[in-house]
N, C-alpha and C positions, 0 to 999 in steps of 0.2 A: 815120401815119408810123412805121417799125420803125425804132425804134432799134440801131445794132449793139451786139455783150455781147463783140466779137474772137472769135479762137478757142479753145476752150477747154483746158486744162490739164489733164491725167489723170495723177494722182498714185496712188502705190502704198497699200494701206489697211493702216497699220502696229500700229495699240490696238486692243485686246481691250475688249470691251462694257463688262468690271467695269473696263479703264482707263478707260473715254472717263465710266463712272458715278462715278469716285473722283475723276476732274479736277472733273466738274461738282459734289460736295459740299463738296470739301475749297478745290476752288481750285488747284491745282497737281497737276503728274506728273512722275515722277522716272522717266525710259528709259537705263539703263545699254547703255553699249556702240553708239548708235546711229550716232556719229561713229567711224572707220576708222583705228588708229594713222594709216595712211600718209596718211591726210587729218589727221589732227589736226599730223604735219610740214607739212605743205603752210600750213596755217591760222598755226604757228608761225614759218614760214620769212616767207611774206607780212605777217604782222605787224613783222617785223624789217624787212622790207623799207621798208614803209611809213613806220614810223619815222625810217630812214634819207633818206627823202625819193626813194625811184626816182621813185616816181607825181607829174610834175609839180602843185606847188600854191602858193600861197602861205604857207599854215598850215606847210607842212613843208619845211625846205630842206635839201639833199645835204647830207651829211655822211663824213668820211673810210674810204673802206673798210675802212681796218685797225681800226677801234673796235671795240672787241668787243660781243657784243648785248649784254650785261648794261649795257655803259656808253651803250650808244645810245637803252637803252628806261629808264635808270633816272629819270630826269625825267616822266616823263607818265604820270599815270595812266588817261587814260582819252581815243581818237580818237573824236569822233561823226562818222558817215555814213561809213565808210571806204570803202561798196560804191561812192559817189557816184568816186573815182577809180578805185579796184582793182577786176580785174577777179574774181580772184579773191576776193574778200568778195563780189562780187554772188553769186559762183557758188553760197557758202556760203547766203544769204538764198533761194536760191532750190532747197536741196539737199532730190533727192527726197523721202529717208524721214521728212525734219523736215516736209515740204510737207505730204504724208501723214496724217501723224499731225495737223497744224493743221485739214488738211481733214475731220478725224472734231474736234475739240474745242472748236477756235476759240468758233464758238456752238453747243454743244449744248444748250447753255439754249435756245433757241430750236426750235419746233415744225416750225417747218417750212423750214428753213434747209438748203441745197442742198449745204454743203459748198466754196461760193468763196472766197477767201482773196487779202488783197494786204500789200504788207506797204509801210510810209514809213519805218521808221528802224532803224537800226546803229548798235551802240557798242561797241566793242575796246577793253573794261578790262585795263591790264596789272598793274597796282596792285601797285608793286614791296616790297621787304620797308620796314615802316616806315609805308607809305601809310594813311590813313585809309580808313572801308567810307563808309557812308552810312545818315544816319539815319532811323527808322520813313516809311515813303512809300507811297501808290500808285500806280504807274504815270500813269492814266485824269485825273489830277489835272494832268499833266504834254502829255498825247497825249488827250482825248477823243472818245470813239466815240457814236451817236446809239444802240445798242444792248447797252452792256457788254458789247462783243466785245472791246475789247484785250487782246491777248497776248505774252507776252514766252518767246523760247527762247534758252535761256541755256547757251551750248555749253562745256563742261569742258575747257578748252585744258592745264591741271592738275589734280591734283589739290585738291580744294577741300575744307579745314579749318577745325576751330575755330580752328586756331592761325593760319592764311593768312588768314584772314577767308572763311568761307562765306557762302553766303545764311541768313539764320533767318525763317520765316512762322510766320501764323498762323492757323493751317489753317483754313478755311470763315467766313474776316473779311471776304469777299469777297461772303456772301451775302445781307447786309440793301442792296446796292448804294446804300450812306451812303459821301462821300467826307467824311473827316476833315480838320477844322482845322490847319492850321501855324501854329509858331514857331520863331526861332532856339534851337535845340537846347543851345548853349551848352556845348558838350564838344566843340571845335576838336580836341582829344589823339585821341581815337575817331573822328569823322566830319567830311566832309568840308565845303563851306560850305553845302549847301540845308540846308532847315530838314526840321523833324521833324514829324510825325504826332503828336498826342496824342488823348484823351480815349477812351483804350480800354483795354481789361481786354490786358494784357500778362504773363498769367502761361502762356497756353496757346503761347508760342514756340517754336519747334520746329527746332535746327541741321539744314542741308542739306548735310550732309557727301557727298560725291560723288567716282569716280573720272573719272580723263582718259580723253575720250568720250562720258560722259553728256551728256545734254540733259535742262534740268529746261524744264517749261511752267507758265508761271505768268499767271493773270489779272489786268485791268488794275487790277481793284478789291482784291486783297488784299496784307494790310500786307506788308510785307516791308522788311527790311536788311542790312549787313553793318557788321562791325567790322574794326577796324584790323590789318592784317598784322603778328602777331609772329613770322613766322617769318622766316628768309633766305633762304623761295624765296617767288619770283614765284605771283604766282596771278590766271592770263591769261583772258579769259572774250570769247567773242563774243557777245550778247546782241541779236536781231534781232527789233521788234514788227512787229506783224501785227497786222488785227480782217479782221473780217467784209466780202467784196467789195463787199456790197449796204449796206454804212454809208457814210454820209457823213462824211467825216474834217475838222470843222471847227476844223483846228487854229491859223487866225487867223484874223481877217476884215478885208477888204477893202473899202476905199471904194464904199456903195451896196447893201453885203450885208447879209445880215440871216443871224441863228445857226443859223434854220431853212434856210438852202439854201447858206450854206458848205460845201464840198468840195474841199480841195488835193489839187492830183490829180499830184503829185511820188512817184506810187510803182510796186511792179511787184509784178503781179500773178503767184500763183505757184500758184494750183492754182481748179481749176473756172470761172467765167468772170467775166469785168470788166460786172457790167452798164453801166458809163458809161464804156467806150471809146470809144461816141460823141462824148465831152468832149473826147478826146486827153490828154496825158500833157504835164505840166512837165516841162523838160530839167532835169537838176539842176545846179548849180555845179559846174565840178571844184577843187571845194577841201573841206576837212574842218575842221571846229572841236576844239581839246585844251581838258583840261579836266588842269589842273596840280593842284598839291595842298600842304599845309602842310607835310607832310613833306618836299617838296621846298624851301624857306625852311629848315627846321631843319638840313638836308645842308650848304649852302651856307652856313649860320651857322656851321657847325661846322669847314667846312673853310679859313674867315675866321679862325675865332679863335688856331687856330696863328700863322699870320701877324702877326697884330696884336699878341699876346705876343712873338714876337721882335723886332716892329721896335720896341716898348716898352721890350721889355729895353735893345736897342743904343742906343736915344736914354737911358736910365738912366747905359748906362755910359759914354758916352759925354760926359755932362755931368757924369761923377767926374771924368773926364782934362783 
């Protein structure tokens, strides 16, 4: 019996030999300029949008036109799945030149790997001034692949600084393919609530300072984090994973299954072919999960404590009289 693979996806071939050679040693690539001003408005404008709740959901309700973005987005740091309602986030997850380049790197560890690519998740970090980053992690630990193909492209919606909270790696942490222990990190001030990564030599960190546009490619295996925004701009990031078409993505399992033949097949396929179309595809929820933050508690404390000093005052003087 032929199984069907759909039809296939013919993506543009964007890295250079020595990029697709630097991704596979170091673990990550850093492609300045591969996102379009006029698309990175578009990506800015939809994320606002989002926020404000256009895209019918639960997670996300209307909100008044007249708010202005800063005040609309400054609560939430971070929409998962946003392609699952917008139409344009899918668009972005599935944009040629990013396809491209995954279809040369995704697994170039691998010998004889064809080049097919699907991707299961989205996350729209806006991580407003104040927000905490996240502490030491990998990916693969989060999303596992049956081949150490997970991949993360991490699109530059701003500028990304020491002072904004950039990404920092650890360059080629990725290639004893060891997933590292967790504990709670216990620096809530810097990072946000998952836990941290330890038991590794942390002196080879490397900031990923980047302008708006870039796209960095990072693997599922190497460390990476960010720290807390001290600046007062936003620092907005689309980060959309990917592995390998021909992996099985056993990202839970199900009554009757076994580790060896899990496969959630909640994803879209975005360059070269789906060997297991024949499976068919989960429709996804139209809804999105947020992921709020501490910073956001310290705003609201703060904007509490006024309050609560004058109505202390007035009850004071009020039992002089």
């Amino acid at each position: 019996m032929q199984m069907s693979t759909g039809p296939r996806i013919d993506v543009p071939k964007i890295a250079s030999r020595d990029q697709i050679r630097s991704y596979i040693d170091t673990g990550y690539l850093v492609l300045p300029d591969l996102i379009t001003p006029a698309e990175i408005e578009e990506l800015r404008h939809d994320a606002a949008d989002l926020a404000r709740g256009k895209y019918p959901c639960e997670s996300l309700k209307p909100l008044p036109a007249d708010m202005h973005d800063e005040e609309v987005l400054q609560n939430i740091l971070c929409i998962h799945q946003p392609h699952f309602i917008s139409p344009v986030m899918e668009k972005y997850v599935r944009h040629p030149k990013i396809c491209g380049v995954l279809s040369q790197i995704t697994a170039a560890h691998l010998p004889f790997w064809d080049g097919s690519v699907k991707c299961m998740q989205s996350m729209l970090f806006f991580k407003p001034p104040g927000f905490q980053g996240q502490a030491w992690h990998q990916d693969e630990i989060y999303i596992p692949t049956r081949d150490r193909s997970l991949i993360g492209a991490w699109i530059a919606m701003d500028d990304a600084t020491i002072q904004n909270g950039c990404l920092y790696v650890i360059p080629g942490s990725h290639r004893p393919g060891y997933l590292y222990m967790q504990r709670p990190h216990g620096n809530p001030d810097e990072f946000d609530f998952a836990q941290e990564s330890y038991g590794f030599d942390e002196s080879p960190e490397s900031p990923v300072e980047v302008k708006t546009g870039t796209v960095v490619f990072f693997n599922g295996y190497l460390l990476h984090r960010s720290r807390r925004n001290r600046s007062p701009i936003y620092r907005r990031v689309l980060v959309n994973h990917y592995c390998n078409a021909w992996s099985f993505l056993p990202w839970s399992l199900r009554e009757g299954e076994t580790p060896s033949r899990a496969d959630r097949r909640c994803v879209v396929p975005v360059a070269g072919l789906d060997p297991y179309a024949w499976k068919g595809y989960e429709t996804p929820p139209k809804n999105v999960w947020l992921r709020m933050c501490k910073a956001r508690e310290e705003k609201l404390a703060q904007a509490a404590a006024p309050a609560s000093s004058s109505a202390a005052a007035a009850a004071a003087a009020a039992a002089k009289t």
